[in-house]
C-alpha positions in Angstrom: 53.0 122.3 -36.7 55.0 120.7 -39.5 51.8 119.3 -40.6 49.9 123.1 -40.5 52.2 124.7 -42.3 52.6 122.4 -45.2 48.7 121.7 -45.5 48.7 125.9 -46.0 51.3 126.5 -48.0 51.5 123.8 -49.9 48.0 122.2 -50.8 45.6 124.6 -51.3 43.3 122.8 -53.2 43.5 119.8 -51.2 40.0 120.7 -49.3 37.5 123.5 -49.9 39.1 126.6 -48.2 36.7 126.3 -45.2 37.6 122.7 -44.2 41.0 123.2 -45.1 41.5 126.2 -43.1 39.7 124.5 -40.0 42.2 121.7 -40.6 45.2 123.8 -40.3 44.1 125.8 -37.1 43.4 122.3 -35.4 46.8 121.1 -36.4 48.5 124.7 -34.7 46.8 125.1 -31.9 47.5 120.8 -31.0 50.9 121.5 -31.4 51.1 124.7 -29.1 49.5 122.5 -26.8 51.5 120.2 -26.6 54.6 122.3 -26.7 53.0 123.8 -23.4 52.4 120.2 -21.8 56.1 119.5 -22.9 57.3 122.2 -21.2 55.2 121.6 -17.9 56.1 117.9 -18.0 59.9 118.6 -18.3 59.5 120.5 -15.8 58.2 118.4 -13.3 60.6 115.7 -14.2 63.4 118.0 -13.2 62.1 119.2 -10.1 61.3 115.2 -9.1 64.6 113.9 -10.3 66.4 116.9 -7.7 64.1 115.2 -5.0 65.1 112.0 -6.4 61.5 110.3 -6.7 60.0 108.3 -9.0 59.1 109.5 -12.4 55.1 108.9 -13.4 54.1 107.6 -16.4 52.5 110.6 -18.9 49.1 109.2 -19.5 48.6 112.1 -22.2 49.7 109.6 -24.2 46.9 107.2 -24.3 44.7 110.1 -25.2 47.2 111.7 -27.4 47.7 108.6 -29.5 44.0 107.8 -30.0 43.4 111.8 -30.9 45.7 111.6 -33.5 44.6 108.3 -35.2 41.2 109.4 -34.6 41.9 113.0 -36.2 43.4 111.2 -38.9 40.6 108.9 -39.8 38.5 111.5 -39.9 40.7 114.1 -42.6 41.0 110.6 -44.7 37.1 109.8 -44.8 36.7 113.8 -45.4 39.2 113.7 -48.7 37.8 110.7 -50.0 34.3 112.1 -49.7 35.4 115.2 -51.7 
């Protein structure tokens, strides 16, 4: 979200406004996402530590991790072609 915001209000000539604004509604709604899955998974954890079971490991992170180094790959080869 950090990353949003600042993108908006503080480079706006960093991309042309179409790109840029694609950029920054990618960045949102990933983090409202993941707030969600945050919330769900601390969920869960509670309700498995009351019944004092094993935790699982989040495999989100896996795909999370290569999402993000892919996504930012991609805005680096898009500003250097600009």
């Amino acid at each position: 979200m950090a990353a949003a915001i600042g993108i908006d209000q503080l480079a706006p000539d960093l991309a042309p406004s179409q790109l840029r604004e694609g950029l920054v509604a990618a960045l949102g709604i990933t983090a409202a996402l993941l707030a969600w899955y945050a919330w769900r998974r601390w969920v869960l954890n509670e309700r498995t530590m009351r019944n004092d079971a094993e935790l699982t490991l989040p495999h989100i992170l896996v795909w999370l991790s290569g999402g993000l180094a892919t996504g930012i790959l991609l805005t680096l080869a898009a500003l250097m072609l600009l």
